[in-house]
C-alpha positions as CSV (number, residue, x, y, z in Angstrom):
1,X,-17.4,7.7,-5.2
2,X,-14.0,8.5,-4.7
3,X,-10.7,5.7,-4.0
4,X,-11.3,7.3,0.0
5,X,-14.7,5.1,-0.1
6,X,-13.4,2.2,-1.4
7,X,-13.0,0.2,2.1
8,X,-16.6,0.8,2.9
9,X,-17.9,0.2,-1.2
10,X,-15.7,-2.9,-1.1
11,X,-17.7,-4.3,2.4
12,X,-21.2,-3.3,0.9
13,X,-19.9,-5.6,-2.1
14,X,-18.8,-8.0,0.0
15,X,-21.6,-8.4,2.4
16,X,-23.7,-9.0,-1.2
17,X,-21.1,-11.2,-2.6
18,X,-21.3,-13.1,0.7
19,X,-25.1,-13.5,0.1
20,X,-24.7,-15.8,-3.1
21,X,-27.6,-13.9,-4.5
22,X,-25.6,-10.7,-5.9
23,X,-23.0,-11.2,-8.3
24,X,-20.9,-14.1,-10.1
25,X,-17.7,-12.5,-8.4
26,X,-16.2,-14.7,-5.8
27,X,-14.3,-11.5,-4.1
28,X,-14.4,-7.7,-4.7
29,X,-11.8,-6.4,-7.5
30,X,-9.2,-4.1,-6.1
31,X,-9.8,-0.3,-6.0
32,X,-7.5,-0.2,-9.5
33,X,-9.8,-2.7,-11.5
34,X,-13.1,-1.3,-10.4
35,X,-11.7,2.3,-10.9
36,X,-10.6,1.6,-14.5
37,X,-14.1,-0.5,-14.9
38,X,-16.7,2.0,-14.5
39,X,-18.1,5.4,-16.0
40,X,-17.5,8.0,-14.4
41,X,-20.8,8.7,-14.1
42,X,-23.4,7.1,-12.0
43,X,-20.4,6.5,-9.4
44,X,-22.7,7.1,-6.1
45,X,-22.4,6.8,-2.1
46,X,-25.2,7.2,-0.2
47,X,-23.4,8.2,3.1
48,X,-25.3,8.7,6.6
49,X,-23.0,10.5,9.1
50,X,-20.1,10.0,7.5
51,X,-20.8,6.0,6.9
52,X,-21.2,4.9,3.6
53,X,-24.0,2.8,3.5
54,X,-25.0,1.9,-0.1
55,X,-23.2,2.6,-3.8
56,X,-24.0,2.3,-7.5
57,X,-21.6,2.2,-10.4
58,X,-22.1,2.0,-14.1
59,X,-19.9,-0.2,-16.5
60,X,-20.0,0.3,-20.2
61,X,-21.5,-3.0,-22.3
62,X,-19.2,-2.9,-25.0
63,X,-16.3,-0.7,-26.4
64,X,-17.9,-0.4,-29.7
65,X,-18.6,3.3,-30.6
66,X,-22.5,2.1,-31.2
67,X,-23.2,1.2,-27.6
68,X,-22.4,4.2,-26.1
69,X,-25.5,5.2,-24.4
70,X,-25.9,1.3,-23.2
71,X,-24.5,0.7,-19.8
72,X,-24.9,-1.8,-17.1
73,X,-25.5,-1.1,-13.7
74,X,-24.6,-2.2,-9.7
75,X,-26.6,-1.1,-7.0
76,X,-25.5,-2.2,-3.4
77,X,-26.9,-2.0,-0.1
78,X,-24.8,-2.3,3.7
79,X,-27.1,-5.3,5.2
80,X,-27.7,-2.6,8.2
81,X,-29.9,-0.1,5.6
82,X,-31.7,-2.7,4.1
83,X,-35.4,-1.9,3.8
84,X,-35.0,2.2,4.3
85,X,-35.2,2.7,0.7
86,X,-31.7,3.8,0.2
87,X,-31.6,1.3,-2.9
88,X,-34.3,3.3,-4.2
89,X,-33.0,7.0,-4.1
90,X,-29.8,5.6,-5.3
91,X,-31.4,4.1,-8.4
92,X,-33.4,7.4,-9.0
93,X,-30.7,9.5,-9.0
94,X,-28.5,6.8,-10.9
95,X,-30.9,7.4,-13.7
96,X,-31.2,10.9,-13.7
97,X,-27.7,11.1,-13.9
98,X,-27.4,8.7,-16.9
99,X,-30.2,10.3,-18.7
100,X,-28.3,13.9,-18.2
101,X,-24.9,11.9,-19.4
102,X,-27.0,10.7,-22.4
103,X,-27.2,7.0,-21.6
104,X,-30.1,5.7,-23.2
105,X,-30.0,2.0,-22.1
106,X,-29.5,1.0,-18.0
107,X,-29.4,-3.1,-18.0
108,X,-28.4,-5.4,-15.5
109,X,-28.7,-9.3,-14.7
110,X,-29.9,-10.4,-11.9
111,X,-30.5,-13.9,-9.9
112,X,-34.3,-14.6,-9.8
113,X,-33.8,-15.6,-6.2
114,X,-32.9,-11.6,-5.4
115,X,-36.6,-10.8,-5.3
116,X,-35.9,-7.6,-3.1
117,X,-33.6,-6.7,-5.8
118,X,-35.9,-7.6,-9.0
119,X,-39.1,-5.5,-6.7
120,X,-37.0,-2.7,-6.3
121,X,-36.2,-2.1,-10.3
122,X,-39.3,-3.0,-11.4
123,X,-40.8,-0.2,-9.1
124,X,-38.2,2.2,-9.7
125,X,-39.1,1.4,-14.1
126,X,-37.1,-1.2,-15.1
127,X,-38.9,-4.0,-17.3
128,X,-37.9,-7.8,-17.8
129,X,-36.6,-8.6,-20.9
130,X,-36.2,-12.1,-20.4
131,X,-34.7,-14.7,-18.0
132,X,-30.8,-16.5,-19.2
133,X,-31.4,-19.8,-18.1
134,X,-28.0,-21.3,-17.1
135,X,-25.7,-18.5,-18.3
136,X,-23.0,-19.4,-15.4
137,X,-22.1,-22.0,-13.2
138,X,-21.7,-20.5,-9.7
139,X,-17.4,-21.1,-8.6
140,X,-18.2,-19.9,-4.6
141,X,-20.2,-20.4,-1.7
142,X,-23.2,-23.0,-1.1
143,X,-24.1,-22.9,-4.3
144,X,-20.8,-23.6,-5.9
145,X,-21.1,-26.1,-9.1
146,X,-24.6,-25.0,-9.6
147,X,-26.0,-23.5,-12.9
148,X,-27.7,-20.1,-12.6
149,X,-30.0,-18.3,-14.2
150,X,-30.5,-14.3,-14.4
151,X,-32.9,-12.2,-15.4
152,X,-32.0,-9.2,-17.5
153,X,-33.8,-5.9,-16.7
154,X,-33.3,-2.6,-18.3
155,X,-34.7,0.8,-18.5
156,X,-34.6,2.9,-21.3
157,X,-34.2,6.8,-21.2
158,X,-37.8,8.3,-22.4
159,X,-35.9,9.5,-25.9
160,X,-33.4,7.9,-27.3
161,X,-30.1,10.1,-28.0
């Protein structure tokens, strides 16, 4: 993923964003932000004729020199390639590429109302550790004002670094 994909990364996000179900973020962040944001690896397009029509991205959990190998993850999908199993190469080769980096920990939270979402992790190895009942209060959309839970998934590299 390089800042000459960000129009089409930043509809993907939006199209999820717009869907209530995908993130607490009420708009994308600007190219700058989600360039200073995330790892370089794990930055992915899946592109089909020169349209980019899904992305993943990693984000470190914390700065402190002991979580290094823990990451969390975003996986998006254009609306249009829903259903072709774009999300799921992306995730497979979003882990290969962590394990290779060294990352030993892939997490994410997600909305128990994304079932497509939670289906496609659990297929592609991801467990559930547990569900965060009323961690946010939603600020956009329909569902503004409302309390939501997520459930946190991760997948843990076969050895430990």
């Amino acid at each position: 993923m390089t800042a000459a994909d960000w129009p089409a990364v930043e509809a993907i996000y939006l199209e999820g964003i717009d869907t209530g179900h995908a993130t607490f973020e009420a708009a994308p962040p600007t190219w700058d932000r989600f360039d200073t944001s995330k790892l370089d690896v794990g930055r992915l397009v899946a592109v089909d004729d020169s349209t980019v029509l899904g992305w993943t991205a990693l984000s470190p959990v914390s700065t402190r020199p002991v979580y290094a190998g823990v990451v969390e993850h975003s996986v998006y999908v254009a609306s249009s390639a829903r259903g072709c199993r774009l999300g799921r190469k992306l995730i497979d080769r979003l882990v290969a590429d962590a394990d290779a980096a060294g990352i030993w920990t892939i997490q994410s939270s997600i909305f128990p109302e994304n079932t497509a979402s939670l289906a496609l992790h659990d297929r592609a190895g991801f467990r559930t550790i547990g569900r965060r009942e009323r961690i946010a209060l939603m600020t956009y959309g329909p569902l503004a004002g409302t309390w939501r839970d997520t459930i946190l998934i991760e997948r843990r590299a076969p050895e430990p670094r």
